[in-house]
RODRENVO-623520 format. One record per atom (N, C-alpha, C): residue in one letter; x, y, z. Coordinates in pm, whole numbers, plus 50000, padded with zeros to 5 digits. Layout:
# residues N
aXYZ
...
END
This chain:
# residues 422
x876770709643512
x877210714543642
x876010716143735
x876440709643870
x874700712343957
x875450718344087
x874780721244163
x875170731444306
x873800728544407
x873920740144492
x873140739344573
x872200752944545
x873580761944508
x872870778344471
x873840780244418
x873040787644253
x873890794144196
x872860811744229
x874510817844207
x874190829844222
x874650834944095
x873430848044057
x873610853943951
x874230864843921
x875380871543932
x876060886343998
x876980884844094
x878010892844045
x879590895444102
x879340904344185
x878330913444248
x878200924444301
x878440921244437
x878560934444527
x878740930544672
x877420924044707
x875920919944672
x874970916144699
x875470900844667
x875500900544530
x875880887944467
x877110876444526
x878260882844541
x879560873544604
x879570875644735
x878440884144828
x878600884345013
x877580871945005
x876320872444908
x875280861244958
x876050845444976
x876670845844823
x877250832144816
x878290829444926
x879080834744995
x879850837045084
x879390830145173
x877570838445231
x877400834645344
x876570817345318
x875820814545193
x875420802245167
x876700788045181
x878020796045134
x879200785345143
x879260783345316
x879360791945380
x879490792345523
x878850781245608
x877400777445552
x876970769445561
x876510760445511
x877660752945395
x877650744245406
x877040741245225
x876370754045179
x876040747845034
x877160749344959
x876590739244822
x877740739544743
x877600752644643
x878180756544597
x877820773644506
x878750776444407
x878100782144307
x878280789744163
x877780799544123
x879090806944160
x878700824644096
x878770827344025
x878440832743911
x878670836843759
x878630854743760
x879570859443732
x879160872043693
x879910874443511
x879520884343427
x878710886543341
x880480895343310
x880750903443395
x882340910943344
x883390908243408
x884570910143381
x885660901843364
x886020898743526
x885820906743571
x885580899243725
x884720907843840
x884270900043996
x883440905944080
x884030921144085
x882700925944143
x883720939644190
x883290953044133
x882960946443966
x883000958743888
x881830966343853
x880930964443891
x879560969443837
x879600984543939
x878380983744015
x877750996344050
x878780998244250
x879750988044255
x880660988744379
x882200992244324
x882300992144173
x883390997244172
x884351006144231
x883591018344221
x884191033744321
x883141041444388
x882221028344397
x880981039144503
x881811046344607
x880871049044690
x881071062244811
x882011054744910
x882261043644897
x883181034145017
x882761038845139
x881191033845191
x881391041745308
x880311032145349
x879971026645491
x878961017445489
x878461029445650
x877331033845587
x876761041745649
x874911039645744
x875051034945858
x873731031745871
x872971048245949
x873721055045938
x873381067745959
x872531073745874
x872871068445739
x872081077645599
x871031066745565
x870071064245641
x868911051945615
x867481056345578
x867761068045530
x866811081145489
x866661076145342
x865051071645289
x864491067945183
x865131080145090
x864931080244990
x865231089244881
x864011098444876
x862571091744871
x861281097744852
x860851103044991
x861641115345028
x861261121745129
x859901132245133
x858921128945228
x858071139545184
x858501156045131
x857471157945020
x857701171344930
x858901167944837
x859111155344789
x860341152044745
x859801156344548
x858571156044535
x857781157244426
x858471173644367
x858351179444425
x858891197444454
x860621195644382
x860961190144451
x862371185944467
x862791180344267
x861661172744254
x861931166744086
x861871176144046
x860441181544038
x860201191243928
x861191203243937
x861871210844107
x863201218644056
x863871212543962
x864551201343946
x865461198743882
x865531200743752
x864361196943695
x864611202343529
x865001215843539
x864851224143616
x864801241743565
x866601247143648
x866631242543792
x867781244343861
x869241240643820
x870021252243835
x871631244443767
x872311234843859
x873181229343826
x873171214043921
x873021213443997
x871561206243999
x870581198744102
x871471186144168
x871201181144277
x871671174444345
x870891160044287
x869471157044236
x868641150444170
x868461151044020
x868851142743923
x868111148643776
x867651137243710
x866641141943641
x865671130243549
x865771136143434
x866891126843359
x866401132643214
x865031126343139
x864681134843054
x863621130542986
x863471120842936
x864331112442848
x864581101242813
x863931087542925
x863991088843043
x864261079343144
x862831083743186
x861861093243183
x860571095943224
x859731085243187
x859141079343058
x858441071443063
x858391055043111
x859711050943157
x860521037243232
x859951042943357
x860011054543401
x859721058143532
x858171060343608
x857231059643534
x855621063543486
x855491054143611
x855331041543615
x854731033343723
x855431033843858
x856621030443839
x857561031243970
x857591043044009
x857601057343968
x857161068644007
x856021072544084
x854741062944057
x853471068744122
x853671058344267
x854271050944251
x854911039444405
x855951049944458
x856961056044403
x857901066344468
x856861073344533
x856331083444451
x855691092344571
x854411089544626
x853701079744640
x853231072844719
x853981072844857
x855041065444829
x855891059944944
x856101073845047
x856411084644989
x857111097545038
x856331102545128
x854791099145152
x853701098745277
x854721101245431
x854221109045466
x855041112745596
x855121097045695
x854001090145704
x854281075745784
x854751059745729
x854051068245545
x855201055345516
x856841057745511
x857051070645505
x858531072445475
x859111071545579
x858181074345761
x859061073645887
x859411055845916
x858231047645809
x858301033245883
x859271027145791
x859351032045626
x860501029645567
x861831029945610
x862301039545711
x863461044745789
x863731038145816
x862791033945929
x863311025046032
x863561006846002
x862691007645907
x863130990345851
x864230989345810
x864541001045719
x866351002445682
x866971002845798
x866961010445853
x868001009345987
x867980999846017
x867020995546055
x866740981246127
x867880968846058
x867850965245913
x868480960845838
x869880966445825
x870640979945843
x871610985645823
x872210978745995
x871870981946079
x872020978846205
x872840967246256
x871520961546198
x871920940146178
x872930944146071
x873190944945997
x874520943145858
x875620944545885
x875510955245961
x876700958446068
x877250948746150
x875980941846205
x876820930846344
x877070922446221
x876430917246098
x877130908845991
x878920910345971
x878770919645933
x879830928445867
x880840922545955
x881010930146064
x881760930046176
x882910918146187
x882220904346169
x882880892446103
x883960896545979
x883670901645854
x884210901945773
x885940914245827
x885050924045897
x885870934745940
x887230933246025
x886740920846119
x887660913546215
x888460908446133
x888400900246050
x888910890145974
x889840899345883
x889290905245801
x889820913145662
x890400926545675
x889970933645749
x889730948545733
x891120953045690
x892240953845708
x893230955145665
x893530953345500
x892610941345443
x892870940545344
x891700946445220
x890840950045269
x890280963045209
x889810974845246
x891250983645340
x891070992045355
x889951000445447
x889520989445583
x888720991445643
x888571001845781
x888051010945766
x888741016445926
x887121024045997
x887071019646095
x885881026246157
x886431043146220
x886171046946152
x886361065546161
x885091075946229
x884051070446138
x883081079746158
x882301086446067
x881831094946051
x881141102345952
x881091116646005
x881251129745935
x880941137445981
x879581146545886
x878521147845910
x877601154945830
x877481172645854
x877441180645770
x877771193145798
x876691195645688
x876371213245818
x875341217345740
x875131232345781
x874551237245609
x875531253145628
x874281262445686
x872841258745737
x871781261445731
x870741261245881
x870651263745988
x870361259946114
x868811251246082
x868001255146009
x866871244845991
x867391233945975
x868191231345827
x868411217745841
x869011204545929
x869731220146002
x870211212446124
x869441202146196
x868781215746269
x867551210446300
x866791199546291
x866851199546139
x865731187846122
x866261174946127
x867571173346138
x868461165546107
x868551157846267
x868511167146405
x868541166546510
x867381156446545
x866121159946472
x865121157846570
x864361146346511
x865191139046355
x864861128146318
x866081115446383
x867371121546430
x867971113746461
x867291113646639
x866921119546695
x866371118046803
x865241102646813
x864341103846731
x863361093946674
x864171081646659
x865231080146618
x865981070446579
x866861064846706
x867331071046773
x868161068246871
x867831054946951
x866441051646967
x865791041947028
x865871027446963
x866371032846864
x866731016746792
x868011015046730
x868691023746784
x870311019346831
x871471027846753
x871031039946678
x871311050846612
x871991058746717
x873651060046688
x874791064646765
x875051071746690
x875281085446780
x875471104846718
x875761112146814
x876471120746762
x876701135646849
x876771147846777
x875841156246806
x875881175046785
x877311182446746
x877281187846713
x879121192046693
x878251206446667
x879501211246727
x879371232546662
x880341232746561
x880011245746485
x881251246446377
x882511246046462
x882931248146576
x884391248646571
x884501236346641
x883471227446694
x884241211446709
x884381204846604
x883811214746501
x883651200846375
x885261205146305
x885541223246343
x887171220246259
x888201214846382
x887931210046501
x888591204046572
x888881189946576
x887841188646545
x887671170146483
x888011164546313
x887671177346252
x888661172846121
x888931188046087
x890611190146127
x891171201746079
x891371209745944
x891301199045848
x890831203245693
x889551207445702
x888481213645743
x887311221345767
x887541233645792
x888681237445839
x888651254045938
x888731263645852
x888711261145756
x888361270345631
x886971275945623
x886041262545630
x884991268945625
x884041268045730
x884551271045846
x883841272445985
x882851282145972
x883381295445881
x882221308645890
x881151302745842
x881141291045770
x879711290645662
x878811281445723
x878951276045843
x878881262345892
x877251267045987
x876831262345995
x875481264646135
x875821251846227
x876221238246179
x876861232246306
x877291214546225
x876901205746277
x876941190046204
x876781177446346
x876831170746242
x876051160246316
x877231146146252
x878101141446407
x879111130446378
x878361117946451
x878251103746352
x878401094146357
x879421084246390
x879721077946489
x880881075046496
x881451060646446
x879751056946436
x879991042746398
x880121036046232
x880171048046172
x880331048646037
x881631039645984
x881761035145850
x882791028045820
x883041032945718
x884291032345685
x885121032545560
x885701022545468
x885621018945350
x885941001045339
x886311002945161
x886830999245133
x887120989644978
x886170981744887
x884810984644883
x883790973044809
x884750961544719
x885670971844653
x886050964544524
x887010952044583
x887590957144674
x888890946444771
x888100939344804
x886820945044907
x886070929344959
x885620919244891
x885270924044737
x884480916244664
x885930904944614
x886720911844620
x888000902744552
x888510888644669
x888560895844779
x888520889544889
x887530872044905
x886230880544909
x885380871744926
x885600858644844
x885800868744708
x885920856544523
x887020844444598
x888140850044647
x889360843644681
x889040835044783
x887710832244857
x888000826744963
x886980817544915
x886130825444864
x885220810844831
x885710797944706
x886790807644559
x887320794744526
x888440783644606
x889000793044755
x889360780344842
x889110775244898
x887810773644899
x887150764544984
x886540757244878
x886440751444743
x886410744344675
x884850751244608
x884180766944600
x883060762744518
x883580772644400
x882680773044321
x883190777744176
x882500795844128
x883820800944057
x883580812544060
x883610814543912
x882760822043817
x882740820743646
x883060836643619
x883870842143597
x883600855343544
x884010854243369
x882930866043344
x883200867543248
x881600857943152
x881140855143207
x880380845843195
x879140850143214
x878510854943042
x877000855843037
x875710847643143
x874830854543243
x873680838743200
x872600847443104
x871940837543006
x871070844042936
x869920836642919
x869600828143024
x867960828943052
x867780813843158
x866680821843228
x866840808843354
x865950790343270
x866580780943339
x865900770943299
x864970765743386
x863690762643291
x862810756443370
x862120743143386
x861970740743555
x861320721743505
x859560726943575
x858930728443457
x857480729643476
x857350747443537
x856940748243641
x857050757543727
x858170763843791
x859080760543803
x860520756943894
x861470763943833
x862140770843885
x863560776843804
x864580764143869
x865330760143757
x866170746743779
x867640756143783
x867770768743717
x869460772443697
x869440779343597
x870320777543503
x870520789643411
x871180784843327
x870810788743180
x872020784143059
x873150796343066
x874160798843042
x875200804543058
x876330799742939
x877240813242945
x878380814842820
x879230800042865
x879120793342978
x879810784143004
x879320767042978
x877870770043001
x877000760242959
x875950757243047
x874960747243074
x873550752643150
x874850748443305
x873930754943409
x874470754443564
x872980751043629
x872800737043699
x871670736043733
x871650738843933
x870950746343954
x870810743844147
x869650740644159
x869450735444310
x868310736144365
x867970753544385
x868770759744413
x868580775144401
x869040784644383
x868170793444248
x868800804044147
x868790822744238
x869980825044295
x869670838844311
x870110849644214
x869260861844180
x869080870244079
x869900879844182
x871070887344147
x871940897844238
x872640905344134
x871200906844015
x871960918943906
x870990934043899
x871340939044046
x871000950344042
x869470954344010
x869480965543857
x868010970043845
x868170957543719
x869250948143660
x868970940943513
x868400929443578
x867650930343674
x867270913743654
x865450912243585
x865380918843516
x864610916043457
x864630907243352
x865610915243303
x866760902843187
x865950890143170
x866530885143309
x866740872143298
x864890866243359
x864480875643430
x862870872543519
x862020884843434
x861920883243347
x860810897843295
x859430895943348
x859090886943400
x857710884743435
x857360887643621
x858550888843688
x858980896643810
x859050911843767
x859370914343713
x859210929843693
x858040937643708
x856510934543753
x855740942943758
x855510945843934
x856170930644002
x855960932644169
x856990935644227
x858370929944136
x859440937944206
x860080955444146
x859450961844203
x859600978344132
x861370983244153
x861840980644043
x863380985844099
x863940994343942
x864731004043963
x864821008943817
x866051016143904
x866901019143769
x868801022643754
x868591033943779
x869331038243892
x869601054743925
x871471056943934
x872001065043835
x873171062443820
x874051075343896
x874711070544029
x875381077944105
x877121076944035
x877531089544113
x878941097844054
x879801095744127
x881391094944088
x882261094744182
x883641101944126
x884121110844182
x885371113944144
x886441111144216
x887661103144177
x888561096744280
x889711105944248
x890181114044341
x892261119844348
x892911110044365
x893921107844307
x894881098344345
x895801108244438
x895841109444539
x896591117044639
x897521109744753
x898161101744710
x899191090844747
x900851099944818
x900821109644671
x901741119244720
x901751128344830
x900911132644832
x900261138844923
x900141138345117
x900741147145175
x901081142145316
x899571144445394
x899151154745392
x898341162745480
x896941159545412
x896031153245464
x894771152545420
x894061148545534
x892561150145480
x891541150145561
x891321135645603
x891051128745727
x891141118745770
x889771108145838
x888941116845806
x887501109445810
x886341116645717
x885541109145624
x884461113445551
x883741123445599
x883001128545533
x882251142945564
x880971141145435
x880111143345478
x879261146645389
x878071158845392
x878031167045297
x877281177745284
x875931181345254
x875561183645368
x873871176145309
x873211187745200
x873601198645230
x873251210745129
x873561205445027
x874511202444960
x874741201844809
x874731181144797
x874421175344863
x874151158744864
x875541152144847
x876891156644899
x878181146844823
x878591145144950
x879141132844964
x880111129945053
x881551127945001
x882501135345098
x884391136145028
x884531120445139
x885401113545053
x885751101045131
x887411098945152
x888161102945245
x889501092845196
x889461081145227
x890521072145159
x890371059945120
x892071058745081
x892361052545171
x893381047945140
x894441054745001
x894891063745061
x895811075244947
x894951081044828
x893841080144883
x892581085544745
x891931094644821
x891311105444735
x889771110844822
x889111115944741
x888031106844743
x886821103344664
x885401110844704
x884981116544610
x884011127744582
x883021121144538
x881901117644606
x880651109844505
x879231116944573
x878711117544472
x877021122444510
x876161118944365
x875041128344344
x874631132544275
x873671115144195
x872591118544187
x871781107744202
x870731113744049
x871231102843899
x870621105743790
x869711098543725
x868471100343693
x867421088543648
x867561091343483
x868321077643435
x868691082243290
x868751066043233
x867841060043291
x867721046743217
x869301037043263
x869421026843141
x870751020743192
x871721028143112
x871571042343096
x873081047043039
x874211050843125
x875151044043103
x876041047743204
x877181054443165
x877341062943092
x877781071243016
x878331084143129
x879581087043090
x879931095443228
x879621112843147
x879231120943239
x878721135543234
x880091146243287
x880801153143172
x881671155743198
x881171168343330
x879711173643276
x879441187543392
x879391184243472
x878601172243550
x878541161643667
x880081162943706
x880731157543633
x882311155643698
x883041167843732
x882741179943668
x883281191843716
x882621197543839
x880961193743824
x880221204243960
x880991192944084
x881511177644102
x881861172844190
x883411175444197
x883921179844153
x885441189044164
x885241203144226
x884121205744192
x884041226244272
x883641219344359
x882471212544422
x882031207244573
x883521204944645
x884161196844619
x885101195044641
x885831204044738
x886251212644630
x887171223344655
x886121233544743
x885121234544762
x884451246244806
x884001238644948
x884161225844984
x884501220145136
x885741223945195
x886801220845105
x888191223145161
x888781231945067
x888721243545062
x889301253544977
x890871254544997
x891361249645148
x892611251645129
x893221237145042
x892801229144995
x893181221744930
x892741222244774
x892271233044699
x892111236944574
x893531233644493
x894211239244559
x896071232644465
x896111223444455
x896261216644552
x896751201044590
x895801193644501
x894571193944504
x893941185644442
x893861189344261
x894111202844211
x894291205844095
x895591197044026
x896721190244136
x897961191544098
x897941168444104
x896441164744122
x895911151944153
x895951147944005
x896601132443980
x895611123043867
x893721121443926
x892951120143848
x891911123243912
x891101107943797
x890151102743847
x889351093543796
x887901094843814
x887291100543750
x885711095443693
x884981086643709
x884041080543733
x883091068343751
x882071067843751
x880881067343726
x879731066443699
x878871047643729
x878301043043787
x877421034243794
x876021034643826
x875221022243775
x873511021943846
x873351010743915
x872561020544056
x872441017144136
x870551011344112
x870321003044192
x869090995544194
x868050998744316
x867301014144240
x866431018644385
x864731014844357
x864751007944477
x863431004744450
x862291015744479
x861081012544490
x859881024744441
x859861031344598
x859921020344748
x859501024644836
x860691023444924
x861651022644879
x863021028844923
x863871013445017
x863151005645000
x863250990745091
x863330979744992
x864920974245003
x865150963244910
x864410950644909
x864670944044802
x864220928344777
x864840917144816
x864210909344892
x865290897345017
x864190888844993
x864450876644941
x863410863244939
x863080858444812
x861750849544850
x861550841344713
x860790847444617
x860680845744527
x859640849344441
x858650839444389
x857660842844356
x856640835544304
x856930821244191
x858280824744172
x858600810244102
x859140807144179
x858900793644192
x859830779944281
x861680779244240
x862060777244355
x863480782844323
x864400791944332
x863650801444281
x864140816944236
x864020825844350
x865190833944376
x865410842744506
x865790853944453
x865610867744515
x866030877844431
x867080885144591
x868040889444562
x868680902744643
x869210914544515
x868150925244594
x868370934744494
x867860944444555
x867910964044462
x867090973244553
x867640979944667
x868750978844679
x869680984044838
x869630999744775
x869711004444666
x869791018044584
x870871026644670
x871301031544730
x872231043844787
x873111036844920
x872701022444916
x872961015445068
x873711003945070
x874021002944900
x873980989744824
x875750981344952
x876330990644957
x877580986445076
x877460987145249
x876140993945259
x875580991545372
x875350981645424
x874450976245293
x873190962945340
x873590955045302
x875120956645243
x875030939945167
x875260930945267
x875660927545415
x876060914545477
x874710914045544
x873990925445577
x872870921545696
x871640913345525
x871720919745379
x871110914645304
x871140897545313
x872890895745273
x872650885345212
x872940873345343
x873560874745489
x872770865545587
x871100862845609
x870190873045577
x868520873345583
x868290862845462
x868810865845308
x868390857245246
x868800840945272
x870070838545291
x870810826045336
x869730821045439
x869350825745535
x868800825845627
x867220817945574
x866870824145503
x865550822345424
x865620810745329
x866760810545289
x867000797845197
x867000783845240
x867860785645365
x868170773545410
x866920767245513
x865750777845496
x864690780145602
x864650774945772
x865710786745796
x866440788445934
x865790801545983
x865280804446105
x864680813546169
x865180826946104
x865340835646150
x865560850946056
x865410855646162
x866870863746197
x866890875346298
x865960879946265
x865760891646182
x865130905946180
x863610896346083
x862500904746087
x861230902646021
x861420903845875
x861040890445811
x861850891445637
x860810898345605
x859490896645609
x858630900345544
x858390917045541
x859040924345571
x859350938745499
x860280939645419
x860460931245369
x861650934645237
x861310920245133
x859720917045163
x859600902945049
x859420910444974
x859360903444851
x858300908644730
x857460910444720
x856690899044840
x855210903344798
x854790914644970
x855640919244961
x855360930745093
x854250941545001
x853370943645087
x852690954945075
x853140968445021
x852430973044885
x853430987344837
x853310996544948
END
């Protein structure tokens, strides 16, 4: 079997790139690894494509922030011990990065990239949105604390200049604007609404996408190991696979933090390691009266999402290697968050089928994903979006397409190469 690009991963990175490579014109083969796209670390993420939250993880004093966590009861951050020595190198690049000017110029390259993804997106949104659950709502961020307010104010101020859309809210516009809040107006110091925030289906789009690209004649493999790239001399030619070798002129790697797997010798320049975020889904279908745009809490780190007769509870950000093993305490402290946003809905949601989820996400050291070639001929990596992974995936994978087909590039690739400067 030969192509033009095979892609390696069902993920929203993996089936938006090939999407946009079919668009123009290459021929393409996606292979993903479980029984179909969709399912990895976009299963029941946060459904929320947020270019509002473009805030690195390694915020200065973020060092403070680790070391609470071993001692603090649920931390919003945790490193188990186990996952400390995987973390030794990419750790001293984390807080490196957390430098007050690398972390303000980190921001803004994300945005920058979240921004553009958006006008990507937008295409898909026109087209689809109906069919995964797409609705531009907003975001509302609340915060129980006037500093953080604050600080929250005067970084989105900084931002505004490069196209960052917001408004101030007091506690009682914020229970005016979403009436499931007026509960806890007393606790509130004020919030900060986004309007341009989205709400969306990863798992629908990814199904979507699968569906459109096998009608347009290129080929989709699920279920389908690859287990090691092939090479002519220097050159990545493709990949042997559970199906049999797949040769392209070009191999993209879109498996998250596993692509080492398959590139172990990329692993010392591309710094990316599994941070496994939480999600608790209500099935609240029955249910008349609910909250009607996301909210997220920056005090305790969760955002409540509805979603289409669901409302989905996800936060909490764990460095525990690739175990993806679900934490029943994790799943209870995101049931009290829950309930302690909207207390008048403590019944209702006690009286919910409720679903669990756990995936890893792929955060790189200096908070800015991987878009381009790598040092082997051939070989392209999209990976590293870590907390954004539904943000960035269309502005990602048009930049790489873009790069592939070596066609000008909106935005400057070279902050998100590989070989970018740590």
């Amino acid at each position: 079997m030969k192509a033009d690009a095979l892609i390696i991963g069902g993920g929203l990175s993996g089936v938006t790139t090939a999407h946009r490579l079919a668009k123009r014109g290459c021929s393409v083969v996606l292979v993903e690894a479980n029984e179909d796209v969709g399912l990895g670390a976009n299963y029941a993420n946060g459904a929320m494509l947020v270019p509002s939250q473009t805030a690195p993880w390694n915020t200065p004093g973020v060092l403070s922030t680790l070391i609470t966590s071993f001692v603090v009861r649920d931390p919003a951050v945790r490193v188990r011990l186990k996952a400390v020595p995987s973390l030794l190198r990419w750790g001293l690049r984390f807080l490196k990065n957390s430098k007050p000017h690398l972390h303000e110029l980190h921001l803004r390259r994300i945005l920058d990239l979240a921004l553009y993804s958006m006008d990507v997106f937008e295409e898909y949104y026109k087209g689809y949105s109906d069919q995964f659950d797409a609705q531009r709502c907003g975001t509302i961020k609340i915060f129980r604390d006037r500093s953080s307010l604050d600080s929250q104010i005067d970084s989105n101020r900084h931002l505004s200049e490069v196209g960052l859309d917001w408004e101030v809210l007091t506690p009682q516009e914020i229970a005016e604007t979403e009436t499931h809040l007026q509960g806890l107006v007393s606790q509130l110091a004020g919030g900060v609404r986004f309007p341009a925030d989205v709400v969306a289906d990863s798992r629908k789009y990814c199904h979507i996408l699968r569906d459109d690209l096998i009608a347009s004649g290129q080929t989709v493999h699920v279920g389908c190991q690859a287990n090691e790239l092939l090479m002519s001399g220097d050159k990545v030619i493709g990949a042997r696979t559970a199906i049999g070798d797949v040769r392209a002129k070009n191999t993209i790697l879109a498996l998250g933090a596993r692509f080492g797997k398959l590139a172990p010798r990329m692993s010392p320049s591309i710094l990316v390691r599994p941070v496994k975020g939480y999600s608790l889904t209500f099935d609240t279908t029955a249910v008349n009266d609910l909250p009607s745009q996301p909210v997220i809490d920056e005090g305790q780190h969760v955002g409540i999402v509805p979603l289409n007769g669901k409302l989905r509870v996800v936060g909490i950000a764990e460095f525990s290697g690739f175990d993806s093993s679900i934490s029943p305490k994790i799943v209870r402290q995101l049931d009290r968050v829950a309930k302690s946003v909207y207390p008048r809905l403590e019944q209702t949601l006690d009286g919910c089928k409720r679903e669990p989820w756990a995936g890893l996400r792929a955060m790189s050291a200096d908070g800015l994903p991987y878009i381009g070639k790598t040092s082997s001929k051939g070989l392209w990596v999209n990976t590293g979006h870590g907390h954004l992974g539904w943000t960035l995936a269309a502005g990602s994978a048009e930049l790489l397409a873009d790069l592939i087909m070596d066609k000008p590039t909106t935005l400057d690739a070279s902050s998100y190469a590989v070989t970018r400067s740590p």
